[in-house]
N, CA, C and O atoms as a DFTB+ gen file, in Angstrom:
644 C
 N C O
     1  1      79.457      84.359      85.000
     2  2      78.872      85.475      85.715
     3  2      79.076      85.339      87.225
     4  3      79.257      86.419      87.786
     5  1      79.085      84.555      87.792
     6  2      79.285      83.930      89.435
     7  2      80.552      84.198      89.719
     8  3      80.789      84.255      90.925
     9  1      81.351      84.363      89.075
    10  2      83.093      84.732      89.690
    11  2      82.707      86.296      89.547
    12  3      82.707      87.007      90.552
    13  1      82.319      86.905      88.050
    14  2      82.094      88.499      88.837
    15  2      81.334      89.128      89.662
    16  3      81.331      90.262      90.139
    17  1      80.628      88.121      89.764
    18  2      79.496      88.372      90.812
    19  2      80.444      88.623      92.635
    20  3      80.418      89.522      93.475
    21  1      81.082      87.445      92.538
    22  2      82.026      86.721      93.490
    23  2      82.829      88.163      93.962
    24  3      83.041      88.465      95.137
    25  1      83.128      88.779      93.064
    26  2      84.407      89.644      92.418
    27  2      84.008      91.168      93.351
    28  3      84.553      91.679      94.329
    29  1      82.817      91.568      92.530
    30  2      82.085      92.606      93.102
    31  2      81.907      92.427      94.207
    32  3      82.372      93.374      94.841
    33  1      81.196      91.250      95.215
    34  2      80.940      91.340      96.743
    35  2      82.342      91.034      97.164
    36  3      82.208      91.398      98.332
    37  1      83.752      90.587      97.082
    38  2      84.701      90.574      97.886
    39  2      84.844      92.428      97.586
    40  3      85.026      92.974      98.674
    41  1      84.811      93.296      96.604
    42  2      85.626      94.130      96.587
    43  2      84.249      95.202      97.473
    44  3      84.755      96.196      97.993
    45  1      82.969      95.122      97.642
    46  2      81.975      95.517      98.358
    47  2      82.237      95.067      99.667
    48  3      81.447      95.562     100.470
    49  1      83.075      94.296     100.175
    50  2      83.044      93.884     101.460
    51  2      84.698      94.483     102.167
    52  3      84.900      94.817     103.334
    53  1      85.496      94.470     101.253
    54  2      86.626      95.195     101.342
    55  2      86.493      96.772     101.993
    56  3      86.908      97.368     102.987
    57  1      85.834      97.001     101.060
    58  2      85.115      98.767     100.967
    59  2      84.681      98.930     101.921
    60  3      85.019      99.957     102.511
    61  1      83.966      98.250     102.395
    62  2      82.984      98.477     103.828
    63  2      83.795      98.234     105.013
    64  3      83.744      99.090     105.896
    65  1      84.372      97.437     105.145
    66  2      85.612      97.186     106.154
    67  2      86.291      98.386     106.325
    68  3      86.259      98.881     107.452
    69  1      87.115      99.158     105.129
    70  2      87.534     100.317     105.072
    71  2      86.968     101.546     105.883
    72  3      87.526     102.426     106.539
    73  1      85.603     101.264     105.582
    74  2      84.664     102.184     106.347
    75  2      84.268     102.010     107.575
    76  3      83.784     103.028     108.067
    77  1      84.303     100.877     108.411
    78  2      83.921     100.396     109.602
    79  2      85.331     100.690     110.086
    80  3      85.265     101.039     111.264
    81  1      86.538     100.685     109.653
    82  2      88.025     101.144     110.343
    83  2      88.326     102.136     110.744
    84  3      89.269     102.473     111.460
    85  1      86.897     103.097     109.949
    86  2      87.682     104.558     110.104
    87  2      86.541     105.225     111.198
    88  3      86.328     106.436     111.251
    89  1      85.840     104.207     112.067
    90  2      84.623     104.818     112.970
    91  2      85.462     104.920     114.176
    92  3      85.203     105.860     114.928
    93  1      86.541     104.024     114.536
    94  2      87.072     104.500     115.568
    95  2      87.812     106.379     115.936
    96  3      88.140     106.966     116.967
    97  1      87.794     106.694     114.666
    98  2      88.241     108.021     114.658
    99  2      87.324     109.116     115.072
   100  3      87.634     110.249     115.442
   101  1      85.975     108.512     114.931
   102  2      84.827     109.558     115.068
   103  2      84.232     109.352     116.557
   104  3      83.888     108.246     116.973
   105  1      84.148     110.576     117.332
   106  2      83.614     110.738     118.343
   107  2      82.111     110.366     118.419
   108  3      81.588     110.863     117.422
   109  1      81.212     109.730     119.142
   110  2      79.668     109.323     118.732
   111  2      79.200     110.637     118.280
   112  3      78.691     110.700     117.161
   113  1      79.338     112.061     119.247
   114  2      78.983     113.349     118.149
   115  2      78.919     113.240     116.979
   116  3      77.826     113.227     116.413
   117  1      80.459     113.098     116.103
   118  2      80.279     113.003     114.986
   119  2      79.812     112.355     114.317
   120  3      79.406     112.833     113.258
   121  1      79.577     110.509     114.676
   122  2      78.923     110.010     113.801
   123  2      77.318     110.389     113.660
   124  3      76.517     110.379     112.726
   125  1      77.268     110.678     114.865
   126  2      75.092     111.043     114.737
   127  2      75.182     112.714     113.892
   128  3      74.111     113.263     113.634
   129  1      76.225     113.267     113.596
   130  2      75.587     114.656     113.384
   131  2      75.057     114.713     112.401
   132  3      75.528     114.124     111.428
   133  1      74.166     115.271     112.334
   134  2      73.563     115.812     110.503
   135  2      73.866     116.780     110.329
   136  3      73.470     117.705     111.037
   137  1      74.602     116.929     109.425
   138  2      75.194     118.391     109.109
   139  2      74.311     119.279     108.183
   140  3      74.544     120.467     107.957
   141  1      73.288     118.578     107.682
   142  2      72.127     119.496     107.018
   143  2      71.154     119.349     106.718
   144  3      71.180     118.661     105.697
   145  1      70.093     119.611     107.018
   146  2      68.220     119.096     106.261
   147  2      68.957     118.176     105.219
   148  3      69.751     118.536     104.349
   149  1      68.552     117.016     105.481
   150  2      68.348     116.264     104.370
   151  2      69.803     114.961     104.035
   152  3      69.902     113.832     103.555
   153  1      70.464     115.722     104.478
   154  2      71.965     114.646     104.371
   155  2      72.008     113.930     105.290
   156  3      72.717     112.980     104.956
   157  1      71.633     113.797     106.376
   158  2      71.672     112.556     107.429
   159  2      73.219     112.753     107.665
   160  3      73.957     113.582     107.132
   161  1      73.555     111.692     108.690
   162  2      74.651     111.634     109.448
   163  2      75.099     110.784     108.648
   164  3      74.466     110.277     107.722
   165  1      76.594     110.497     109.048
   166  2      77.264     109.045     108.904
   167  2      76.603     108.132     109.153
   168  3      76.298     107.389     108.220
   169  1      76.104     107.820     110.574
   170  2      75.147     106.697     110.872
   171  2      73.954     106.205     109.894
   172  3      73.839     105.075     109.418
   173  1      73.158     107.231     109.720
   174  2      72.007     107.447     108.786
   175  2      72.042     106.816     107.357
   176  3      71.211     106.227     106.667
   177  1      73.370     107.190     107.195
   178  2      73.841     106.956     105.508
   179  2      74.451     104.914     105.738
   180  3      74.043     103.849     105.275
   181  1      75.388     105.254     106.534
   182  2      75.900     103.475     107.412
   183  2      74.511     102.648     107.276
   184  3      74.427     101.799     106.390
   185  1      73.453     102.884     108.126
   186  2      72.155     102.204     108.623
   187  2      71.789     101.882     107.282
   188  3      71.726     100.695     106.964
   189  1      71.452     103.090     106.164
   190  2      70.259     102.750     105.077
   191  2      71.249     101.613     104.336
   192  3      70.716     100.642     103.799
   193  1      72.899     101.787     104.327
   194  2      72.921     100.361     103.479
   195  2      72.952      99.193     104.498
   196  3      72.558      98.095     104.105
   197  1      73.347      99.321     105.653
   198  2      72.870      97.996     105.960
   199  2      71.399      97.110     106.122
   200  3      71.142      95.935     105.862
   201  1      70.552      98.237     106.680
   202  2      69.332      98.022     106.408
   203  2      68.740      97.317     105.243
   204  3      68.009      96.327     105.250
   205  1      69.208      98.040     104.195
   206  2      69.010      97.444     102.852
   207  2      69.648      96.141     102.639
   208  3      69.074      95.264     101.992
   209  1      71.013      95.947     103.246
   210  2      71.537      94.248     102.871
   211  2      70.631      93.704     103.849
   212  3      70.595      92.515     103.533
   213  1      69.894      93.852     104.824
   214  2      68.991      92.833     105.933
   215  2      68.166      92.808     105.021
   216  3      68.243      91.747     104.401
   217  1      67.086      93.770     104.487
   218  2      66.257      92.918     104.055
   219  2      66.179      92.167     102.543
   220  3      65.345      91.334     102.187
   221  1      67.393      92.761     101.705
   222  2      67.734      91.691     100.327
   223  2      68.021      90.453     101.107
   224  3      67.601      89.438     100.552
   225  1      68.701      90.245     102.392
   226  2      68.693      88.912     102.399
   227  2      67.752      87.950     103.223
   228  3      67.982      86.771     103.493
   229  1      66.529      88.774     103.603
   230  2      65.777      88.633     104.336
   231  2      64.389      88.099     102.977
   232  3      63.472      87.325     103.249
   233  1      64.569      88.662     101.778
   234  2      63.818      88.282     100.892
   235  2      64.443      86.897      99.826
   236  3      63.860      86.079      99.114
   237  1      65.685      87.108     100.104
   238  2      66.617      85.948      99.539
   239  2      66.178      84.854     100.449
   240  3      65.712      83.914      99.804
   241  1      66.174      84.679     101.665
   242  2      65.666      83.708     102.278
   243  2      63.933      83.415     102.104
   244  3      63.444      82.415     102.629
   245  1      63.446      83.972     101.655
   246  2      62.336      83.066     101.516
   247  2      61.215      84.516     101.947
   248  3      60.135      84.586     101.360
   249  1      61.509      85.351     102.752
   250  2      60.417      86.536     103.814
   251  2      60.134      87.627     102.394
   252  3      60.920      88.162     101.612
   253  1      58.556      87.647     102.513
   254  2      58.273      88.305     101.596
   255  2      58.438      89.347     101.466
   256  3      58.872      89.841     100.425
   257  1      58.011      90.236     102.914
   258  2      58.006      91.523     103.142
   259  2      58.622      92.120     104.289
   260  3      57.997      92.878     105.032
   261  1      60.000      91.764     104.488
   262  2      60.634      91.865     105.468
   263  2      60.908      93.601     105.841
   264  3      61.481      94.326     105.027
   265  1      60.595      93.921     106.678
   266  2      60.354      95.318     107.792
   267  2      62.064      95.848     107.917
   268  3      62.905      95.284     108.616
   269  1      62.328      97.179     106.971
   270  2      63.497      98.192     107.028
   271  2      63.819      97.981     108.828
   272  3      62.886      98.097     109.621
   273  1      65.014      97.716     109.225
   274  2      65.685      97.714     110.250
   275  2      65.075      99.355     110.549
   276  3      64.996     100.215     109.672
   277  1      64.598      99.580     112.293
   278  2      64.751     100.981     112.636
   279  2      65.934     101.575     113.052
   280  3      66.804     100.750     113.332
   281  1      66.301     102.935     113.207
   282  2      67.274     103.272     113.217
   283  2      67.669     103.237     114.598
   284  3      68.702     103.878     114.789
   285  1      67.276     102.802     115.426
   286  2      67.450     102.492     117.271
   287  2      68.184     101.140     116.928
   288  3      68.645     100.622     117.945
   289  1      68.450     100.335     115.621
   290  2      68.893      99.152     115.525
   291  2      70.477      99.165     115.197
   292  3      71.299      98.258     115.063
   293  1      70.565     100.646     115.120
   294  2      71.839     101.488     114.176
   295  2      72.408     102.482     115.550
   296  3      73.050     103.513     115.348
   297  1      72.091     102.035     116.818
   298  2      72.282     103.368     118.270
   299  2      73.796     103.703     117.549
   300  3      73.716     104.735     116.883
   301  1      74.705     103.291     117.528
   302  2      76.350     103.690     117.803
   303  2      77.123     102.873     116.882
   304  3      76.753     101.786     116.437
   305  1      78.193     103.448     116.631
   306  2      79.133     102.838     116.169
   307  2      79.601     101.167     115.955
   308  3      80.151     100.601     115.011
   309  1      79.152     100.717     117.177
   310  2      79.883      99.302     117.182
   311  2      78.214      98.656     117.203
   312  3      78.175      97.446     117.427
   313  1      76.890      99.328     116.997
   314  2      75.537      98.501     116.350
   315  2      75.758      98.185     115.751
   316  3      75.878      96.964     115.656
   317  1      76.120      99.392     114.380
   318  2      76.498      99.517     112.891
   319  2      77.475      98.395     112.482
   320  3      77.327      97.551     111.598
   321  1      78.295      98.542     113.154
   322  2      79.957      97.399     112.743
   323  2      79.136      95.986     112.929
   324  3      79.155      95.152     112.024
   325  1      78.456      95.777     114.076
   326  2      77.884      94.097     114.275
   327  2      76.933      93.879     112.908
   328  3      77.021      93.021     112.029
   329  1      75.869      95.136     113.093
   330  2      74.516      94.883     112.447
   331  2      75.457      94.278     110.695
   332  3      75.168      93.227     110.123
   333  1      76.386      95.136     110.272
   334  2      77.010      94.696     109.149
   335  2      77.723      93.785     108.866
   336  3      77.766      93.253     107.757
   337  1      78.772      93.301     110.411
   338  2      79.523      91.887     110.179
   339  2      78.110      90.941     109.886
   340  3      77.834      90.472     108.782
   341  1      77.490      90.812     110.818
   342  2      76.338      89.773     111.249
   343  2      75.379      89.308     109.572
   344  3      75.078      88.184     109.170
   345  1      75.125      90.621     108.949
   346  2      74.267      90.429     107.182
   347  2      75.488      89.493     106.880
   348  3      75.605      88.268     106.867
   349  1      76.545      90.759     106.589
   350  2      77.786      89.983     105.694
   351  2      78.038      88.581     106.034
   352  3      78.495      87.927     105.096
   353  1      77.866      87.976     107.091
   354  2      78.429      86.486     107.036
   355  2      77.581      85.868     105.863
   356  3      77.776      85.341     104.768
   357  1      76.391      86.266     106.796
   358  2      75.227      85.443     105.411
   359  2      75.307      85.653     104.254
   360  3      74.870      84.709     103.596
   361  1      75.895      86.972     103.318
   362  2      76.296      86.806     102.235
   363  2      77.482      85.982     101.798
   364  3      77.375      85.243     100.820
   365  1      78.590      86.073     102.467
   366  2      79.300      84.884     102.092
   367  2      79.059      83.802     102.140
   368  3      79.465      83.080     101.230
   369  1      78.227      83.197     103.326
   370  2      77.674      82.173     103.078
   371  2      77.226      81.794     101.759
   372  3      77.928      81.166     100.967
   373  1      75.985      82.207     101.523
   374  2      75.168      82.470     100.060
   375  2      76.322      82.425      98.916
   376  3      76.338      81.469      98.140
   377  1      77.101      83.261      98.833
   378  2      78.112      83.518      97.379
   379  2      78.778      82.344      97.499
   380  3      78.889      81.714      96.448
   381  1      79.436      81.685      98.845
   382  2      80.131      80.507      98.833
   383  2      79.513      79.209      98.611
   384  3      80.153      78.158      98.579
   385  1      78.255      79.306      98.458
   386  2      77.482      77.817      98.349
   387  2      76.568      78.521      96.677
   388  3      75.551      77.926      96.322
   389  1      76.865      79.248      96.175
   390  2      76.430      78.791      94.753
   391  2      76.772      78.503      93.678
   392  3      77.835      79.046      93.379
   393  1      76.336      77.846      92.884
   394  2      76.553      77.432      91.320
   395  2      75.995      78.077      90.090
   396  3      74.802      77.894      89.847
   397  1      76.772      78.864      89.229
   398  2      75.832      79.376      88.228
   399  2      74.594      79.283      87.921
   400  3      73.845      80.223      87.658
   401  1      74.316      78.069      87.944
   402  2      72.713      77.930      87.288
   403  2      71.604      78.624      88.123
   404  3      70.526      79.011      87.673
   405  1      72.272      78.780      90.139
   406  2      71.603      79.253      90.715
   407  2      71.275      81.157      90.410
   408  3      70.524      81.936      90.997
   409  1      72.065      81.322      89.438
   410  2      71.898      82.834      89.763
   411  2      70.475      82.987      88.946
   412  3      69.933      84.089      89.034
   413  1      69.983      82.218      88.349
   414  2      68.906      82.325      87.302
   415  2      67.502      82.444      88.206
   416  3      66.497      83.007      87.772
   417  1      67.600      81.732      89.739
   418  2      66.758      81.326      90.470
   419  2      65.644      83.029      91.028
   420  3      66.147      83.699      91.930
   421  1      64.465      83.453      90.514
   422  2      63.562      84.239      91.316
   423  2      63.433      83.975      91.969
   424  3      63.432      82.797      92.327
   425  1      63.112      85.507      92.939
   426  2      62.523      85.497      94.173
   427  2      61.070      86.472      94.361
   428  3      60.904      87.692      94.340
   429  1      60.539      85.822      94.467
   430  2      59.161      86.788      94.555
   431  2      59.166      87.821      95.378
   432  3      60.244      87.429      95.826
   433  1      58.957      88.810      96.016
   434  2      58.814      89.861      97.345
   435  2      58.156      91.341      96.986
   436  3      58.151      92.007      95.951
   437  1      57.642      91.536      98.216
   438  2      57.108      92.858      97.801
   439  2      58.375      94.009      98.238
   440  3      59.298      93.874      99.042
   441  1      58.110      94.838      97.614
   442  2      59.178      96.167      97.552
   443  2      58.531      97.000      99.239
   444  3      57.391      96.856      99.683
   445  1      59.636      97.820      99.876
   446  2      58.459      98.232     100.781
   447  2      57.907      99.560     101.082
   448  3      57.953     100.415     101.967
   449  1      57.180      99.263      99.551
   450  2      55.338     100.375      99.383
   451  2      54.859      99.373      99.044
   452  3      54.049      99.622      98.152
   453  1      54.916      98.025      99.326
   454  2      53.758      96.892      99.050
   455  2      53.910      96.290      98.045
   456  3      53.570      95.109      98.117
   457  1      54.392      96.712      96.860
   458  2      54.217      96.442      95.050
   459  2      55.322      95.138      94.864
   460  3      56.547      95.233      94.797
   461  1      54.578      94.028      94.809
   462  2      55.014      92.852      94.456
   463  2      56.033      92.667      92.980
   464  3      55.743      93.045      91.845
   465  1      57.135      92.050      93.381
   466  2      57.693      91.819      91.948
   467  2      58.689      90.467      92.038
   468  3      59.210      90.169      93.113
   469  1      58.859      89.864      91.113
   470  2      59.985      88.757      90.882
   471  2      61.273      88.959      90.003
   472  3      61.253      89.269      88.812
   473  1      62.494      88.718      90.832
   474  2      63.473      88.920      89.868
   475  2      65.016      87.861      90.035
   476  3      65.310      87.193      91.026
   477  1      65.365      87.915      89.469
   478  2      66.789      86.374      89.196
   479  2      67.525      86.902      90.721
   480  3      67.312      88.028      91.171
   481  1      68.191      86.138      91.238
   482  2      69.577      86.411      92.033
   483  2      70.617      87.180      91.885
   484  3      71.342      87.725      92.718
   485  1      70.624      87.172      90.624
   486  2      71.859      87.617      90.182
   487  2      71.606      89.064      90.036
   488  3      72.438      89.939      90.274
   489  1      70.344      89.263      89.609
   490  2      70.066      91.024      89.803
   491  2      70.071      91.433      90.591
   492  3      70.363      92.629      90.584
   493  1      69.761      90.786      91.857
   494  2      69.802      90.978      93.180
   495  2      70.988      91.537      94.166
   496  3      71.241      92.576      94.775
   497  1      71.640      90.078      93.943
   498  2      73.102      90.193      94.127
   499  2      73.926      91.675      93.518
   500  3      74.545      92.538      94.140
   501  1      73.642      91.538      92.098
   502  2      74.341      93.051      91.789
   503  2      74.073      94.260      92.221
   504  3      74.855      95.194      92.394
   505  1      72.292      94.180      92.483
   506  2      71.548      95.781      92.527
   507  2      72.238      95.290      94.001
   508  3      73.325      94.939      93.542
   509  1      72.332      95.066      95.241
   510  2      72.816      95.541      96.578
   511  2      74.208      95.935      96.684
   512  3      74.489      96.858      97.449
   513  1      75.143      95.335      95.992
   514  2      76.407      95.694      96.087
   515  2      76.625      97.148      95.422
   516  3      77.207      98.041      96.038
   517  1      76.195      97.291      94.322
   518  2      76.157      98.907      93.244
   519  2      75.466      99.774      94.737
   520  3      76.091     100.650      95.335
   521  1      73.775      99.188      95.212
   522  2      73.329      99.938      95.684
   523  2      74.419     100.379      97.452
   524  3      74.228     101.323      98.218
   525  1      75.213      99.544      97.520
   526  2      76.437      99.926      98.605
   527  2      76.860     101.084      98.130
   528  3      76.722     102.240      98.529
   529  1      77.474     100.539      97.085
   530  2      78.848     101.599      96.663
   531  2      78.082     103.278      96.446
   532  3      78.568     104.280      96.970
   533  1      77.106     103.292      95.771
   534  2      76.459     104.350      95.371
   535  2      76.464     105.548      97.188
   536  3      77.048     106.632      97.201
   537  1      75.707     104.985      98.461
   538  2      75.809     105.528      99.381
   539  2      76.847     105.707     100.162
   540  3      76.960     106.697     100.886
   541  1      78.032     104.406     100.062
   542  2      79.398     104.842     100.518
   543  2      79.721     106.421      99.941
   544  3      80.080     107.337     100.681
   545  1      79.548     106.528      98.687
   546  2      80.044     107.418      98.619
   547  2      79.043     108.933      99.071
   548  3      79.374     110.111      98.939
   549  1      78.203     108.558      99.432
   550  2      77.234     109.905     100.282
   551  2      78.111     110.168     101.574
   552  3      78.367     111.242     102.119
   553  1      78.504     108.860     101.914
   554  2      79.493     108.798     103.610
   555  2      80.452     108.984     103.002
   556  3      80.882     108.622     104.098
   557  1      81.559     109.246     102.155
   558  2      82.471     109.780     101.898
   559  2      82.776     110.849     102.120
   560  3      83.820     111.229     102.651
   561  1      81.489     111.756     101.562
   562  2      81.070     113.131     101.678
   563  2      81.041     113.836     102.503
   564  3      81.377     115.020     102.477
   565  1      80.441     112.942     103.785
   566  2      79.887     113.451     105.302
   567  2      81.295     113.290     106.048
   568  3      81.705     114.019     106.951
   569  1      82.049     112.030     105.408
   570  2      83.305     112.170     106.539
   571  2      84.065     113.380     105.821
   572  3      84.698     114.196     106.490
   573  1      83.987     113.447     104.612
   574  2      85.328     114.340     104.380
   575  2      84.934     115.451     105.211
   576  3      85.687     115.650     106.164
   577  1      83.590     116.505     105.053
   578  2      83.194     117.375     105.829
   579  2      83.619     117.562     107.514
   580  3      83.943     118.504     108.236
   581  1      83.467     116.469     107.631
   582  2      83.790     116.328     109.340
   583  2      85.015     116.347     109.821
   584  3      85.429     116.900     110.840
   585  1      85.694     115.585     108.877
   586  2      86.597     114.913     109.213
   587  2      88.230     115.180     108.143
   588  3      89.396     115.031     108.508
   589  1      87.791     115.529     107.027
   590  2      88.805     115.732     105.753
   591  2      89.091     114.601     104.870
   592  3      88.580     114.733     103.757
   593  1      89.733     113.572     105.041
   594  2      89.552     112.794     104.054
   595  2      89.127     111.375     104.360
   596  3      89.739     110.815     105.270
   597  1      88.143     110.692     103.719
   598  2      87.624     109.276     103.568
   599  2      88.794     108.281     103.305
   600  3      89.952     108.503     102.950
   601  1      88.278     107.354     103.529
   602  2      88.909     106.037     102.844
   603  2      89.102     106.277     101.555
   604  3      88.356     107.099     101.022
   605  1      90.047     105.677     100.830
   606  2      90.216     105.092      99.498
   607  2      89.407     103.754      99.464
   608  3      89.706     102.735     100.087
   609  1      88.198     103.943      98.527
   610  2      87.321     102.546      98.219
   611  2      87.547     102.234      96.898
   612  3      87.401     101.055      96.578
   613  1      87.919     103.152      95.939
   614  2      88.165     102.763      94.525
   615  2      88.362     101.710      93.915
   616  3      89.515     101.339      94.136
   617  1      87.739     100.919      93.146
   618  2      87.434      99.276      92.729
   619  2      89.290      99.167      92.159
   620  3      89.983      98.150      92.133
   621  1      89.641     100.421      91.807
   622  2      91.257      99.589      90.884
   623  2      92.279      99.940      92.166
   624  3      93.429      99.502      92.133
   625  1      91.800     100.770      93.331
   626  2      92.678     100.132      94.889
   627  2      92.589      98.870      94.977
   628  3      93.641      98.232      95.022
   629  1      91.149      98.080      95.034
   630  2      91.153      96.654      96.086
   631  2      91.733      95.967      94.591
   632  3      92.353      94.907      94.675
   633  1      91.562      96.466      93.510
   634  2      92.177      95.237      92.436
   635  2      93.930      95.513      92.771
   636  3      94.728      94.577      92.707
   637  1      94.234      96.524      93.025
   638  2      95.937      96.921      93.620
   639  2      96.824      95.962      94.309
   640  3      98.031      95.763      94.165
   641  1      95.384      95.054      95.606
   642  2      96.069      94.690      96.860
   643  2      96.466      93.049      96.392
   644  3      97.077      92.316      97.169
């Protein structure tokens, strides 16, 4: 399970790279615009997954109830690119220093509406990478609108390269 595990975050980290390549194209206008009640910007959509990898690994380390990054943490383009190199090291770190048996290991934490729960690594590990891919493709959406066409992130591209 640890090599697909392995498998999924190189091809989640690929993907995202893809997406951090293509910000130089966007004027800061475009990345802050919201183009409609409710869809958020590029940024908006960028922020909630990185946000979300800070605090999976903010609960992976040991912090129970670690506090959603605000979006003043997400100002511009090159926040976004750091705020995401900066998580990502620590996930490689993490993927590069474990051993199967570790994926079995709980982590206690509260969710944040408070509601306490414990669950393996390995669910962990999977639910953030799925939970990437799932909003990349909301920013797919927003760039094509803006912009016309997205990256190619498709899992049988990065298996291509």
């Amino acid at each position: 399970m640890l090599e697909t595990i392995r498998t999924l975050w190189k091809y989640n980290f690929w993907a995202l790279d893809r997406f951090l390549a293509e910000l130089d194209a966007f004027t800061e206008e475009e990345f802050l615009r919201e183009l409609d009640k409710g869809s958020g910007s590029l940024r908006d959509k960028l922020a909630h997954i990185c946000g979300a990898d800070i605090v999976w690994m903010r609960r992976i380390q040991g912090e129970v109830a670690p506090q959603f990054p605000t979006i003043t943490d997400f100002a511009d383009r090159a926040a976004v690119a750091k705020r995401f190199r900066d998580v990502h090291v620590e996930y490689r770190t993490l993927l590069d220093s474990l051993a199967d048996a570790d994926l079995n290991r709980t982590y206690s934490y509260k969710n944040l509406k408070g509601m306490e729960f414990t669950t393996p690594l390995w669910q962990i590990l999977m639910h953030v990478a799925n939970h990437a891919t799932y909003h990349r493709g909301q920013a797919a959406s927003i760039i094509r609108r803006i912009k016309g066409k997205p990256p190619v992130t498709d899992m049988i591209e990065y298996f291509r390269i």
